[in-house]
C-alpha positions as CSV (number, residue, x, y, z in Angstrom):
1,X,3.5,-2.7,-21.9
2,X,0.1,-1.1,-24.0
3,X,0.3,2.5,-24.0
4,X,-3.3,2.2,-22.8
5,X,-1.9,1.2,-19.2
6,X,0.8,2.6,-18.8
7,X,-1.7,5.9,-18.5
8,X,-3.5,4.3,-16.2
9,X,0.0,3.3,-13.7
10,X,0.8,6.6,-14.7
11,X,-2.7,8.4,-13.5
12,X,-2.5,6.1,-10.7
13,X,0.8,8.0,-9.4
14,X,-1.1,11.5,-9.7
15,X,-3.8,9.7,-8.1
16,X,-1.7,9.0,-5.1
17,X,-0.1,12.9,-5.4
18,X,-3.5,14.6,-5.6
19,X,-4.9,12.8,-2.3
20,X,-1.7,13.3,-0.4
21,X,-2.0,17.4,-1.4
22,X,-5.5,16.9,-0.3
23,X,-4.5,16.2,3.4
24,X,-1.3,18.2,3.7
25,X,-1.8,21.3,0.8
26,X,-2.2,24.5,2.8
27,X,-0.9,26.8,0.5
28,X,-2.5,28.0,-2.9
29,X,0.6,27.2,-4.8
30,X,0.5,23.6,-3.0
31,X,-3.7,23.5,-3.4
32,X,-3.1,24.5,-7.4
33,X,-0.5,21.2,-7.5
34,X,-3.5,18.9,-6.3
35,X,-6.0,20.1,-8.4
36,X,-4.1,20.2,-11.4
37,X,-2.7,16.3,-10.2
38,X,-6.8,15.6,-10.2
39,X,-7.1,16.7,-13.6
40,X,-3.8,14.8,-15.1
41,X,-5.0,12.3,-13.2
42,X,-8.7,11.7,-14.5
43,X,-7.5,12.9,-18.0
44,X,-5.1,10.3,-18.1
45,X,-7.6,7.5,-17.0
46,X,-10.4,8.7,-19.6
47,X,-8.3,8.6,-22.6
48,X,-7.2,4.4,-21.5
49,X,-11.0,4.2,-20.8
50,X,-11.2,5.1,-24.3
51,X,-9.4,1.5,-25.4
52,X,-9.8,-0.4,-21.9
53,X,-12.7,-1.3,-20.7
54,X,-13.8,0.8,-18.2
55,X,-14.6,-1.5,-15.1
56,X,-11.2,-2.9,-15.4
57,X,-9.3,0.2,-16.3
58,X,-11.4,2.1,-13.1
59,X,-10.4,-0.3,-10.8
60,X,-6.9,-1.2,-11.7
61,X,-6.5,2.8,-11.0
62,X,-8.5,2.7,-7.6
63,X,-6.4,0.0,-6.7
64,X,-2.7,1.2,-7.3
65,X,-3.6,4.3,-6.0
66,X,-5.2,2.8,-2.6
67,X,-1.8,0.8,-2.6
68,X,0.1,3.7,-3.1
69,X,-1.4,6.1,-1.0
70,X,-1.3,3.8,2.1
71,X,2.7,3.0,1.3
72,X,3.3,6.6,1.0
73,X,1.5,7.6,4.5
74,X,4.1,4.5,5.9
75,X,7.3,5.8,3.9
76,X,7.1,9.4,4.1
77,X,4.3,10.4,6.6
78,X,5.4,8.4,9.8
79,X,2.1,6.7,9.7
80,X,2.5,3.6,11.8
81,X,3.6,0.4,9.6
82,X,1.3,-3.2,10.5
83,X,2.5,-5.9,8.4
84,X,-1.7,-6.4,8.3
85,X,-1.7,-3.2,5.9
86,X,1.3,-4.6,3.9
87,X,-0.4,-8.2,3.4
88,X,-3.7,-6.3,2.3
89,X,-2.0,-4.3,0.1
90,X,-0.7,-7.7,-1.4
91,X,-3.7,-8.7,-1.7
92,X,-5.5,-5.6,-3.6
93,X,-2.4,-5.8,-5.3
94,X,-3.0,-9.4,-6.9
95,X,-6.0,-8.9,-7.4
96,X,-5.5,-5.4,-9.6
97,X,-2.9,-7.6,-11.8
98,X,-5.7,-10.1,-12.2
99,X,-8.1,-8.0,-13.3
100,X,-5.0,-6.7,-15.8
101,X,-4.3,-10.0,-17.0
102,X,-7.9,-10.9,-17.4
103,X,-8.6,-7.9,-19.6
104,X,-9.2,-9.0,-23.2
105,X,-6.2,-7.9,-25.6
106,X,-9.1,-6.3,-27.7
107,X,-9.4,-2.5,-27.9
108,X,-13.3,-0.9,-26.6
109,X,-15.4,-0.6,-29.7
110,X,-17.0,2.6,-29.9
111,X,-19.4,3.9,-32.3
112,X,-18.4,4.9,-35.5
113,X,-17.6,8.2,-35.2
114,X,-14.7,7.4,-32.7
């Protein structure tokens, strides 16, 4: 896999940890764990925006962590499971690896001071 997305699978899973510690955090230490998850998070998706093109790379993230966000209020927050939610998931899911396998192989060009 390009290093390029496995940062954005990998800002993706501090996606899905800063929006969970945005509904449960209630203590600073917890509050301090989001907002430093939001800046791994966006760090990690600027620096593959760098070599990905953006659109792509934006919404791959958006979708993994949509995905895993609603899998992880089913799995560990008792919210209630519809196999509706599960077959939508599916389907944001095939469409994120479309857009990842419709990505050109070809690295962003930037000016060239990059």
């Amino acid at each position: 896999m390009n290093k390029e997305w496995l940062k954005i699978f990998i800002a993706a899973l501090f996606e899905v940890m800063w929006v969970i510690g945005l509904k449960h955090a209630s203590s600073p230490l917890e509050w301090a764990g989001t907002v430093l998850a939001i800046i791994i998070s966006f760090y990690l998706l600027i620096m593959a925006g760098r070599h990905v093109a953006v659109g792509t790379a934006y919404a791959v993230f958006v979708g993994l962590g949509t995905a895993g966000t609603v899998l992880s209020d089913i799995l560990f927050f008792g919210e209630e499971f519809q196999w509706l939610k599960i077959v939508l998931i599916l389907v944001l899911l095939a469409g994120v690896i479309g857009l990842k396998g419709a990505a050109p192989n070809d690295k962003v060009q930037r000016g060239a001071s990059s």
